[in-house]
One Martini backbone bead per residue (centre of mass of N, CA, C, O) as a GRO file, in nm:
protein
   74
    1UNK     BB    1   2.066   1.113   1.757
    2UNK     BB    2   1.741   1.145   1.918
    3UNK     BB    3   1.639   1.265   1.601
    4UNK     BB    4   1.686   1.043   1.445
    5UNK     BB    5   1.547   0.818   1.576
    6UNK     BB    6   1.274   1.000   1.547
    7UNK     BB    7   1.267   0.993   1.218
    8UNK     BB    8   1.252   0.655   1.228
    9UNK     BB    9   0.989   0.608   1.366
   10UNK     BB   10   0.845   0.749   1.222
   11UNK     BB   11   0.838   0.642   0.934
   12UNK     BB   12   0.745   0.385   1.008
   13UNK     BB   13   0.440   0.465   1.132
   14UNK     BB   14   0.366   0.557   0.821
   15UNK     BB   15   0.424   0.264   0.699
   16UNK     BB   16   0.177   0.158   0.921
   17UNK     BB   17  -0.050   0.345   0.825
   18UNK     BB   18  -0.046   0.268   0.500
   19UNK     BB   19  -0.106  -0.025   0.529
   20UNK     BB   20  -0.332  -0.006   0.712
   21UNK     BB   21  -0.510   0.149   0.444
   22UNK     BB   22  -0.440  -0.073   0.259
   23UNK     BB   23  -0.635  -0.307   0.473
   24UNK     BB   24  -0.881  -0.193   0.464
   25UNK     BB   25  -0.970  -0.112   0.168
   26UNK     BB   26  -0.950  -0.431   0.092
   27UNK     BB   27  -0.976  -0.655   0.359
   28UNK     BB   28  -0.658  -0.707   0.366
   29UNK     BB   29  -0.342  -0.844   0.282
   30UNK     BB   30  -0.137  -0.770   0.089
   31UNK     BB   31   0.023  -0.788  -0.144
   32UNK     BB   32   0.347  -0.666  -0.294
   33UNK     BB   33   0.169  -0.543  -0.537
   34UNK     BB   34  -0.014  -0.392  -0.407
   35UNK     BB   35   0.131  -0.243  -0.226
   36UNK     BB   36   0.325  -0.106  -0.474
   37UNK     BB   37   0.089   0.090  -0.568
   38UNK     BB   38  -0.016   0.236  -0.374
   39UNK     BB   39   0.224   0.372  -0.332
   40UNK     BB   40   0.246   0.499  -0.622
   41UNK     BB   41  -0.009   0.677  -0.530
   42UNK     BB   42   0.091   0.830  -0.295
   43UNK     BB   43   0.379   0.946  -0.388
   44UNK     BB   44   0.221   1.108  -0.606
   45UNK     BB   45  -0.015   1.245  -0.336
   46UNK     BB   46   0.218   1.354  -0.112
   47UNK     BB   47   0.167   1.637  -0.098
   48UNK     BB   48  -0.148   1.600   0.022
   49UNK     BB   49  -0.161   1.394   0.207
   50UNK     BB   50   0.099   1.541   0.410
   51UNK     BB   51   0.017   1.860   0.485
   52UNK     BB   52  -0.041   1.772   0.780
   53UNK     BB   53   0.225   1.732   0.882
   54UNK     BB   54   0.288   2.007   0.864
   55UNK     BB   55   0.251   2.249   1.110
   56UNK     BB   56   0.441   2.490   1.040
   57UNK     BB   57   0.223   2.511   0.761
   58UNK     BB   58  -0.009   2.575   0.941
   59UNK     BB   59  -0.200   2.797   1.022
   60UNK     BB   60  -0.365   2.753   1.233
   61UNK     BB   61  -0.165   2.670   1.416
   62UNK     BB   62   0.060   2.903   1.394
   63UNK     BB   63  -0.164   3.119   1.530
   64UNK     BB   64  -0.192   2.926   1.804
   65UNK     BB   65   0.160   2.933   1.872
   66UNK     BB   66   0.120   3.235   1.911
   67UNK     BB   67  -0.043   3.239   2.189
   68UNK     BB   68   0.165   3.079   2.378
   69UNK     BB   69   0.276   3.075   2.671
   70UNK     BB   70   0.604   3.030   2.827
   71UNK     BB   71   0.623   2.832   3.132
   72UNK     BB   72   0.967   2.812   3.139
   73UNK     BB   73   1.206   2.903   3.305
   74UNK     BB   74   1.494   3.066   3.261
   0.00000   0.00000   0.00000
């Protein structure tokens, strides 16, 4: 339940950093037409864009990952 609650928090958060880029973009908030134009854009472009979301499988991260060690006793 929990897990879900987290997934559609960030879902949101992602939503909103989405408009705010693309009213930063305008320099005003967009229409609902301008909105989902840019969004047809980014869905194109998502592969690329969200790849650093992605941290599981970004090398460097999993390399600095792989080097941390677990201080919670057992």
């Amino acid at each position: 339940m929990f897990l879900g609650k987290l997934l559609l928090a960030a879902v949101r958060l992602t939503r909103v950093d989405e408009l705010a880029a693309i009213c930063s973009k305008l320099g005003r908030i967009p229409t609902k037409a301008e909105y989902m134009a840019d969004m047809g854009v980014l869905t194109a472009a998502s592969d690329t864009v969200y790849q650093y979301l992605n941290f599981d499988q970004v090398k460097d991260y999993t390399d600095m990952a792989d080097t941390v060690k677990d201080s919670v006793p057992a």
